[in-house]
Steps between C-alpha positions, in 0.01 A plus 500: 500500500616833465483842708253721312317835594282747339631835468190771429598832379377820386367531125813720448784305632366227338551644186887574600528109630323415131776702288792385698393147455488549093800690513726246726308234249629715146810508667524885495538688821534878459671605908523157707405725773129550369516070465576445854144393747563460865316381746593537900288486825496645828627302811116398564503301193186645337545889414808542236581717165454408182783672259445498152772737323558834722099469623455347844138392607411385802413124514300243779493145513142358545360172605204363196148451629529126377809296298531555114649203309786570181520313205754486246498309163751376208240423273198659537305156575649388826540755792723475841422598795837723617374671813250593775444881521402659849684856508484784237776807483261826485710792321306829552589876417602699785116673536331198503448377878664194602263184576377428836670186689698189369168339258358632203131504535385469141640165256694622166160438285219713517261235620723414819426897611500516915562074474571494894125667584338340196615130464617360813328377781612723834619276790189459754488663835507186714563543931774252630265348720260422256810318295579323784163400561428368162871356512430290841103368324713348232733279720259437746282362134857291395501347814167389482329697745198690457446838482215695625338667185302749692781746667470850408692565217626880439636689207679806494321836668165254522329361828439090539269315303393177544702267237213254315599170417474455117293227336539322216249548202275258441477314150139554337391171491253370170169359573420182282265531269165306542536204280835399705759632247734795509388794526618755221738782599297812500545708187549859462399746184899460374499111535226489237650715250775312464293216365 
């Protein structure tokens, strides 16, 4: 596997990054110094500069909402799977403001807008005691002993209610028909149009 990122930039240094790229591919570099691209962080790890040329911009290192997958091909039939994707390098121009904490809220698609609110389940506010509770039930069940089902169960910011033992549906059971054979399943209007 290899070590991959995604580096977003501004419209206008990505045009710079575009025409060094076809001018270090033709070979034909005007001043090396406008080449050179340079990236360095901070001793925290996830505020830096990006350098591209004589411009600096400032840079942060954010965590992905979820993990995007990269694949390469040879042949344009058969792709490779070369990395899992989880942090992004956001270049922004010195006005913009710089993102708040370590995660980037939204995905890098416009569909996966605010992911974290939108798409994932948020962790449920359960008490210790009730854990514990429920944890101490389920050993006393392995064991083989037997649990009272009607103790007061309570949920987060609620007052007890009485827990009610759950029963099992029962099938619908057919009459027979009069004459001693089987009865015929009951029809409905869709049944009959298939005929």
């Amino acid at each position: 596997m290899e070590e991959q990122f995604i580096l977003r930039v501004p419209p206008s240094v990505a045009e710079q990054i575009e025409r060094l790229m076809k001018e270090s591919a033709a070979g034909s570099s005007s001043n090396p110094e406008d080449a050179s691209l340079d990236l360095s962080f901070s001793e925290d790890g996830r505020s830096g500069t990006f350098m591209i040329g004589n411009q600096s911009f400032p840079a942060s290192l954010l965590d992905l909402p979820a993990v995007v997958e990269s694949y390469k091909t040879y042949d344009d039939s058969f792709l490779v799977k070369t990395a899992d994707i989880g942090q992004m390098v956001m270049v922004r121009q010195e006005d913009d403001p710089a993102p708040e904490g370590v995660e980037y809220k939204h995905g890098l698609t416009p569909p996966m807008r605010d992911a974290r609110r939108r798409r994932y389940r948020r962790e449920p506010d359960l008490s210790a005691d009730l854990v514990n509770r429920v944890e101490n039930d389920l050993i006393s069940i392995m064991q083989g002993v037997s649990v009272n089902q009607n103790t007061s169960v309570v949920g987060a910011g609620e007052g007890p209610k009485k827990a009610a033992p759950a029963r099992a549906p029962e099938p619908e059971a057919q009459e027979p028909a009069a004459n001693g054979e089987e009865a015929e399943p009951d029809r409905t209007d869709s049944d009959e149009s298939d005929n």
